[in-house]
N, C-alpha and C positions, 0 to 999 in steps of 0.2 A: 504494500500500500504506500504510494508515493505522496508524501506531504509539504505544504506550502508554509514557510516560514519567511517573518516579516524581519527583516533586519533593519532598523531604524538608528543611522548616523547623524540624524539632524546635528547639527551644531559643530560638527568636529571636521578637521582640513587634513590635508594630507601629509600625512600616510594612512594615514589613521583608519580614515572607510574602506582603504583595501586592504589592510589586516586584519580587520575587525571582519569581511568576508572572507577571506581567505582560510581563517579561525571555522569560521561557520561552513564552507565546504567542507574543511575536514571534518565536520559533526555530523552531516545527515548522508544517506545514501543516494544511490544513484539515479538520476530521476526524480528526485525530490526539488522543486523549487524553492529559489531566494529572491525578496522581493525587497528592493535597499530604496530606502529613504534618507536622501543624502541634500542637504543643500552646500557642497563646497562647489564650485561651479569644475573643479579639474577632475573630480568624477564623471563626467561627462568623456574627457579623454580615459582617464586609470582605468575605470571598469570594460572598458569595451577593448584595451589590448589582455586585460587580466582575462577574461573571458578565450580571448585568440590565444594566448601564450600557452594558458592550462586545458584549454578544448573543452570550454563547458560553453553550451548555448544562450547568447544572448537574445532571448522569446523578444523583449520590448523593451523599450528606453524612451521613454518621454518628460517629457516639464510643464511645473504647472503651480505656479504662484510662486514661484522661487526657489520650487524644492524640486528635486529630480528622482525617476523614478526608475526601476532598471528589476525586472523580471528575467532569472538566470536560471536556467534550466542544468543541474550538477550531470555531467556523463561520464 
């Protein structure tokens, strides 16, 4: 049973929101989604090569009121 977990960075810059997921991929299984809540504006860049580098799927990536949103499918 594959499950969705919210990972919520509001407030914190970088490095930070990619360690803080990077943390959380090695926590859930395969298939299981992460859904980051991040307002640093350079997660925008970090999570979308974090995603290519480790080969996990990024499903969607959007913004909205200043906060960014990034749905990672773990493989």
């Amino acid at each position: 049973m594959t499950q969705k977990i919210v990972l919520n960075t509001t407030g914190l810059y970088c490095p930070e929101p990619v360690m803080l997921l990077h943390k959380q991929v090695r926590d859930v299984n395969v298939g299981d989604m992460i859904e980051v809540i991040a307002t640093d504006p350079s997660t925008t860049r970090d999570i979308p090569k974090f995603c290519h580098f480790l080969g996990h799927e990024l499903v969607e990536q959007s913004e909205q009121d200043s906060s960014y949103y990034y749905l990672i499918r773990k493989v």
